[in-house]
MARBA-3410 file (N, C-alpha, C, O; in Angstrom, 1 decimal):
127
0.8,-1.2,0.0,0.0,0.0,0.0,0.9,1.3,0.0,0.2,2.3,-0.1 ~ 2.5,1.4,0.1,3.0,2.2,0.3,3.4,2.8,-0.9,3.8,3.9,-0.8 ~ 3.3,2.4,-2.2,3.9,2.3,-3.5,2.5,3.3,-4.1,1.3,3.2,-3.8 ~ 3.1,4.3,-4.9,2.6,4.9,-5.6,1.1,4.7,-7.1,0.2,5.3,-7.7 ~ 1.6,3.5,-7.2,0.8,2.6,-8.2,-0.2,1.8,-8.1,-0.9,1.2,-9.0
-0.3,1.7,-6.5,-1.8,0.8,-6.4,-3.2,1.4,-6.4,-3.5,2.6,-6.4 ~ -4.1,0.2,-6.3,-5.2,1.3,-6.1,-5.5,3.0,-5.2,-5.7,4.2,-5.4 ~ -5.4,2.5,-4.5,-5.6,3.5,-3.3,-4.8,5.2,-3.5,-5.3,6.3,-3.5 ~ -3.4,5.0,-3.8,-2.6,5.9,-4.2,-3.2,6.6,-5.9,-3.2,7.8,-6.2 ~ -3.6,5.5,-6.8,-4.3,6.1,-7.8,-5.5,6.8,-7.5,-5.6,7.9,-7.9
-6.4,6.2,-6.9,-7.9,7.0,-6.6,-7.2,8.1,-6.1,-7.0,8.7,-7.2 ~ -6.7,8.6,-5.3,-6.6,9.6,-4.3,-5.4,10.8,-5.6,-5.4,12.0,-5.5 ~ -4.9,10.3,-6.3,-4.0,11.4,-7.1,-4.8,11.9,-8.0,-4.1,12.7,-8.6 ~ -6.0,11.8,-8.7,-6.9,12.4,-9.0,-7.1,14.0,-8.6,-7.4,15.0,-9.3 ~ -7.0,13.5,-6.9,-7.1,15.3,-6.4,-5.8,15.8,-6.4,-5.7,17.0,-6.7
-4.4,15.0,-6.3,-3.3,15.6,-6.4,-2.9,16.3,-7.3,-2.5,17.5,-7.2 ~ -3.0,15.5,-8.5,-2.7,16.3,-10.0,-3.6,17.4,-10.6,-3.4,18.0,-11.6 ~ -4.7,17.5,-9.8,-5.6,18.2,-10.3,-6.4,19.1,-9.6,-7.6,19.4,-9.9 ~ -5.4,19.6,-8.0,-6.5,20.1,-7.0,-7.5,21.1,-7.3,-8.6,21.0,-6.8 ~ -7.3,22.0,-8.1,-7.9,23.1,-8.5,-9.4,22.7,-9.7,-10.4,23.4,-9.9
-9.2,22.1,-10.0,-10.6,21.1,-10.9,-11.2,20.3,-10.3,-12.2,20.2,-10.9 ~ -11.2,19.4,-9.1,-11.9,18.9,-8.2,-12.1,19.6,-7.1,-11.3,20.4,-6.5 ~ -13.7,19.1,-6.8,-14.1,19.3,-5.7,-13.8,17.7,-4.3,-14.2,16.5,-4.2 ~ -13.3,18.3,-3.6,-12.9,17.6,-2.6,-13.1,17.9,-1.0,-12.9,19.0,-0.5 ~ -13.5,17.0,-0.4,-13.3,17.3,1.4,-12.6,15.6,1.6,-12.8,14.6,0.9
-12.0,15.7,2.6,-11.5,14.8,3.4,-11.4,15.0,4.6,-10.9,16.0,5.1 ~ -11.9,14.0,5.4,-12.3,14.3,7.0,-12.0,12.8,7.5,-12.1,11.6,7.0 ~ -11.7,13.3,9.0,-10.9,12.5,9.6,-10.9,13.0,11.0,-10.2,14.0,11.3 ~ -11.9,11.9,12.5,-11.0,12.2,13.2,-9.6,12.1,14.2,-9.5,12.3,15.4 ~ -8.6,11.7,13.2,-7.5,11.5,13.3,-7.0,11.6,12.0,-6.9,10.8,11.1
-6.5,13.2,12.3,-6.2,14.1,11.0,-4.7,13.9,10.8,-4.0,14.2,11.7 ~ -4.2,13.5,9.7,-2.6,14.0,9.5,-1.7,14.6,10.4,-0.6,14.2,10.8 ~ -2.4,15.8,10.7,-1.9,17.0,11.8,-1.6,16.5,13.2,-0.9,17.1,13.9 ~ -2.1,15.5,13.5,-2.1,14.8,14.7,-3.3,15.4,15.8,-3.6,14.7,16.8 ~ -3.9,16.5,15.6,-4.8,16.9,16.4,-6.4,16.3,16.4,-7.4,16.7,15.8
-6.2,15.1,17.4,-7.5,14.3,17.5,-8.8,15.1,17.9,-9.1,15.7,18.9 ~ -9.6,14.9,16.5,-11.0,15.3,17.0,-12.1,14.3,17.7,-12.2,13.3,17.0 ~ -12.8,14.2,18.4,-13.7,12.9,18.8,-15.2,13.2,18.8,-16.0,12.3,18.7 ~ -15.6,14.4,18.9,-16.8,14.9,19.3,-17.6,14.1,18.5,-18.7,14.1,19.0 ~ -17.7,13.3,17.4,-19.1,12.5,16.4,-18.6,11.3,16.6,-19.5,10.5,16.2
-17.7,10.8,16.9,-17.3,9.4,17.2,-16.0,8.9,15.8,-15.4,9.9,15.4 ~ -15.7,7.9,15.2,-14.9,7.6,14.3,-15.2,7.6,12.6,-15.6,6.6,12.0 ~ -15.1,8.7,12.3,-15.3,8.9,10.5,-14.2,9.4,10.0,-13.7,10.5,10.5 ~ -13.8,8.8,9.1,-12.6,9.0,7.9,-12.9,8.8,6.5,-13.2,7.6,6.2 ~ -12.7,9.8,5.4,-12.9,9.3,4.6,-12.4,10.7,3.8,-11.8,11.6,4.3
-12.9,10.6,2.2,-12.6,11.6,1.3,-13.8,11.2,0.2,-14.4,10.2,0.0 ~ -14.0,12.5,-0.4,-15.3,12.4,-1.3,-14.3,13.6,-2.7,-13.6,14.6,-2.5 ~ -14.7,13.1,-3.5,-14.2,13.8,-4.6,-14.9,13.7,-5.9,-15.4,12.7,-6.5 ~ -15.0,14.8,-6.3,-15.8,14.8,-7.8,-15.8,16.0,-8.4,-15.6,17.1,-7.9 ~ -16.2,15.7,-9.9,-15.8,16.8,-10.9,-17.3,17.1,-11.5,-18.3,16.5,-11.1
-17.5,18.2,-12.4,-18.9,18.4,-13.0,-19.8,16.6,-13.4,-21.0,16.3,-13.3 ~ -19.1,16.1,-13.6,-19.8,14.4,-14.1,-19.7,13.3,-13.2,-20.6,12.5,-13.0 ~ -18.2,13.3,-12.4,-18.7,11.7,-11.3,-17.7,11.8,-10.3,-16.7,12.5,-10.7 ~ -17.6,11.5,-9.4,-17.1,11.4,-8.0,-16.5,10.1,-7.6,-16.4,9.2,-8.4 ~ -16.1,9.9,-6.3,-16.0,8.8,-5.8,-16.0,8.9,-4.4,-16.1,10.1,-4.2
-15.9,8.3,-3.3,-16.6,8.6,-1.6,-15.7,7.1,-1.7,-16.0,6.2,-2.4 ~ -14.4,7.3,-0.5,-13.6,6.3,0.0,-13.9,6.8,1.7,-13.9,7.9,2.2 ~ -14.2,5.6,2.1,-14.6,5.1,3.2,-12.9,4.4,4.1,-12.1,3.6,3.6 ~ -12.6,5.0,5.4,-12.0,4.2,5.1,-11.6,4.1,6.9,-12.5,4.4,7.6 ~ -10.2,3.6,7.7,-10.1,3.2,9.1,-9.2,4.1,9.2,-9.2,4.7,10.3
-8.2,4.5,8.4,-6.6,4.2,8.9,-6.9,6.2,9.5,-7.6,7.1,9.1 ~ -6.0,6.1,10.4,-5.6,7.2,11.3,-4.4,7.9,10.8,-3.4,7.3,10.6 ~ -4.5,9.5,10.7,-3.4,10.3,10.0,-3.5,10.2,8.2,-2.4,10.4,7.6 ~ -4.5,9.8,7.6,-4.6,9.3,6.6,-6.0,10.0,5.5,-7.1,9.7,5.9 ~ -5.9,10.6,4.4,-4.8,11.1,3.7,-4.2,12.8,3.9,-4.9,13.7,4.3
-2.9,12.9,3.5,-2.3,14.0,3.5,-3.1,14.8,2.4,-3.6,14.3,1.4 ~ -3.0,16.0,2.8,-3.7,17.1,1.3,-3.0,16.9,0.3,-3.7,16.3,-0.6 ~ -1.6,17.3,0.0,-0.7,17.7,-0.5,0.3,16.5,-1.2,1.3,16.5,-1.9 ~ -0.1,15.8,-1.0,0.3,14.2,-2.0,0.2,13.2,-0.7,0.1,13.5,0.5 ~ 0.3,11.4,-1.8,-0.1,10.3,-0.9,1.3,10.0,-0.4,2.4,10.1,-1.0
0.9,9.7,0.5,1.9,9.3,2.0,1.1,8.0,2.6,0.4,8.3,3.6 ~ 1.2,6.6,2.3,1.2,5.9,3.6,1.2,5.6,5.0,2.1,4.9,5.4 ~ 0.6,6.1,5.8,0.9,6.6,7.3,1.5,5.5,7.7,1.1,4.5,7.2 ~ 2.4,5.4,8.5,3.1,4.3,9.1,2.9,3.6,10.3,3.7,3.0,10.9 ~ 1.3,3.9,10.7,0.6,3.4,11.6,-0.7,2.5,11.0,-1.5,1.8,11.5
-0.5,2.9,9.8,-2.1,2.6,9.2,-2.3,1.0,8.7,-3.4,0.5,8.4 ~ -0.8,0.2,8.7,-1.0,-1.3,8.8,-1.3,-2.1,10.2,-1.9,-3.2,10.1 ~ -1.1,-1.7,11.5,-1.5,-1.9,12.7,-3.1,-1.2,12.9,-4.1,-2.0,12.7 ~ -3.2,-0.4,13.1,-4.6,0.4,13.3,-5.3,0.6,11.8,-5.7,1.8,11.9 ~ -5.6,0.3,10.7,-6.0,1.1,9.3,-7.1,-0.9,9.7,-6.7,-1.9,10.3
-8.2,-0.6,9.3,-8.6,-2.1,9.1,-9.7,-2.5,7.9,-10.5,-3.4,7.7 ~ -9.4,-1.4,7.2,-10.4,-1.5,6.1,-10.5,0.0,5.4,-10.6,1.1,6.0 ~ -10.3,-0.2,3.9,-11.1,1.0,2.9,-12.5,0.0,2.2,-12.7,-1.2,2.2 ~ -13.5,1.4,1.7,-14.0,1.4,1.1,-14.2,2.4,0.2,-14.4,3.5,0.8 ~ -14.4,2.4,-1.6,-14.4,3.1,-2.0,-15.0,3.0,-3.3,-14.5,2.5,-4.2
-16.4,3.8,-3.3,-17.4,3.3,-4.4,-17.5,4.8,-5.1,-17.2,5.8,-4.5 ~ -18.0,4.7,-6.8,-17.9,5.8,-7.1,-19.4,6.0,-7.9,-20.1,5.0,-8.2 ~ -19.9,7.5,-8.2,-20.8,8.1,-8.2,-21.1,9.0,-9.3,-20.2,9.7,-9.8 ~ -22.3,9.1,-9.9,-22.5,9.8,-10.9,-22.9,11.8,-10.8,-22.4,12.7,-11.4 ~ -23.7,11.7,-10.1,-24.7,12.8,-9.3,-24.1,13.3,-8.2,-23.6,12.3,-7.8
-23.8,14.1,-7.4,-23.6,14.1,-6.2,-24.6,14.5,-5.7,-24.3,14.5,-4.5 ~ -26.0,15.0,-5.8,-27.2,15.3,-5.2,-27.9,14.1,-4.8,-28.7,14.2,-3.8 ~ -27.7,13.1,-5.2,-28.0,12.1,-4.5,-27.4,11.4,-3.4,-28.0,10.4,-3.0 ~ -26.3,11.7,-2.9,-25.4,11.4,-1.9,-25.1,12.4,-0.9,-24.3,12.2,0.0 ~ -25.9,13.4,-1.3,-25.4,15.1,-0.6,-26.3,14.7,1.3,-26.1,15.2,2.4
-27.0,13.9,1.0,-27.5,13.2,2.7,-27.0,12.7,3.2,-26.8,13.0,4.3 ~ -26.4,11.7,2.7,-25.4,10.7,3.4,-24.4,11.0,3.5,-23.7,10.2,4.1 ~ -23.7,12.3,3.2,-22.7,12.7,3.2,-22.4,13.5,4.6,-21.3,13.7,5.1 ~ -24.0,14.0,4.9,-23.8,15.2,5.8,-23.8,14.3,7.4,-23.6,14.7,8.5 ~ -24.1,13.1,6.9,-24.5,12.1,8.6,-22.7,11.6,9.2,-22.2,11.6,10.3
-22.1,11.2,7.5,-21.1,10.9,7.6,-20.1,11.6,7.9,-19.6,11.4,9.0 ~ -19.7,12.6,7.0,-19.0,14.1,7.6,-18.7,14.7,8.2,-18.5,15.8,7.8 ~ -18.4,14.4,9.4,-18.6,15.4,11.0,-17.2,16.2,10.9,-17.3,17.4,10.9 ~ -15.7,15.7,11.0,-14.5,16.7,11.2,-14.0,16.6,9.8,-13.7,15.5,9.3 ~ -13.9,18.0,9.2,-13.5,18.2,7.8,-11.7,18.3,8.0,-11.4,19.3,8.7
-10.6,17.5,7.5,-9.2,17.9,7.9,-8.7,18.7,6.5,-7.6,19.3,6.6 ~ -9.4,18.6,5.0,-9.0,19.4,4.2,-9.8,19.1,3.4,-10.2,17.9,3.3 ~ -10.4,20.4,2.3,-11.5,20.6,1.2,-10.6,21.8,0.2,-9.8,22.7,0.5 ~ -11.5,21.4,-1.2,-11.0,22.5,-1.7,-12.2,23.8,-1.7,-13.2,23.8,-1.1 ~ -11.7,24.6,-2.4,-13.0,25.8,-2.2,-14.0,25.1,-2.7,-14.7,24.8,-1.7
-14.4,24.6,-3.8,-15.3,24.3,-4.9,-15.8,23.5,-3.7,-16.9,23.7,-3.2 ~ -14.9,22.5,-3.3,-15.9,21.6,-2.3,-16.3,21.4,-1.4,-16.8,20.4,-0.9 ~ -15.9,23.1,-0.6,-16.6,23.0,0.8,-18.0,24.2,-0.1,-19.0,24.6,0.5 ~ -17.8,24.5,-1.3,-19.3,25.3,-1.7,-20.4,24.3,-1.8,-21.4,24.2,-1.1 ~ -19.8,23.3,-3.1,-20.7,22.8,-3.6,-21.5,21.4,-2.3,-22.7,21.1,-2.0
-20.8,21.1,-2.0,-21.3,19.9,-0.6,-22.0,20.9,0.5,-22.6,20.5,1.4 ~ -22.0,22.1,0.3,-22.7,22.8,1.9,-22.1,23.3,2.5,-20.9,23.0,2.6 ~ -22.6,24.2,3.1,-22.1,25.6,5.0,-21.8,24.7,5.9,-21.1,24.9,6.9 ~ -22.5,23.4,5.8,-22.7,23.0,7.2,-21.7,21.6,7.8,-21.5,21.1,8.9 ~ -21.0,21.2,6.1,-20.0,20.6,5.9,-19.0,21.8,5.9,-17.9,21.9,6.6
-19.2,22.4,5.4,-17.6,22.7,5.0,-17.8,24.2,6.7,-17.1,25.2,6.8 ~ -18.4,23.8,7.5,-18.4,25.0,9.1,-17.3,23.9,9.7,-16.7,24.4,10.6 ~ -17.0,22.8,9.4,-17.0,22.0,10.3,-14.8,22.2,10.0,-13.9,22.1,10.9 ~ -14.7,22.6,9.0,-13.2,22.4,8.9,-11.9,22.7,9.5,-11.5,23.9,9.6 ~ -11.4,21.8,9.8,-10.2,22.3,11.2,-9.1,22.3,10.1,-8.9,21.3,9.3
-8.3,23.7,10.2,-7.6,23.9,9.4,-6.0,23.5,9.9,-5.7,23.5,11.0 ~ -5.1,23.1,8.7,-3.8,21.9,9.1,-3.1,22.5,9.1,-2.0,22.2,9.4
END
């Protein structure tokens, strides 16, 4: 999982190579930054999408993912115990489930703390 080339590192450089064209939030509480949030209980994940389709990775691992390119956290084979990561056409149809899941935002782009909501993107603890 540490290698540049696998799945996970590909889904996720979509936002790298292209931050400014995707809309994105990634939340987590146990942010990169190290500053543990707990107040909604354990959600990590990243949601990303362009004018046509998206994808929402679901996922365990702690400190995980960095804004600014993929990094493997070096805790995330002990503590990480599962991704999921399904992808999406609409995002208006997912814009509910998004907001239950959602609780500590660790990084979004503009476009994607507009387009997902105030109430997602109030939530963002900045890195």
């Amino acid at each position: 999982m540490k290698g540049q080339y696998q799945p996970v590192a590909q889904t996720l450089q979509q936002i790298y190579n292209q931050p400014q064209m995707i809309a994105y939030i990634m939340y987590s509480d146990h942010p990169p930054d190290g500053k543990e949030k707990h107040p909604w209980g354990h959600t990590k994940g990243v949601v990303a999408y362009d004018e046509s389709n998206g994808f929402w990775m679901i996922h365990s691992l702690p400190k995980f993912p960095r804004k600014d390119r993929y990094k493997w956290a070096e805790n995330a084979s002990l503590y990480g115990h599962g991704i999921l990561c399904v992808s999406f056409k609409p995002l208006g149809k997912h814009r509910e489930a998004l907001s239950f899941a959602v609780k500590v935002v660790s990084s979004t782009s503009d476009q994607g703390a507009r387009r997902i909501g105030s109430e997602m993107a109030g939530r963002l603890v900045k890195e």
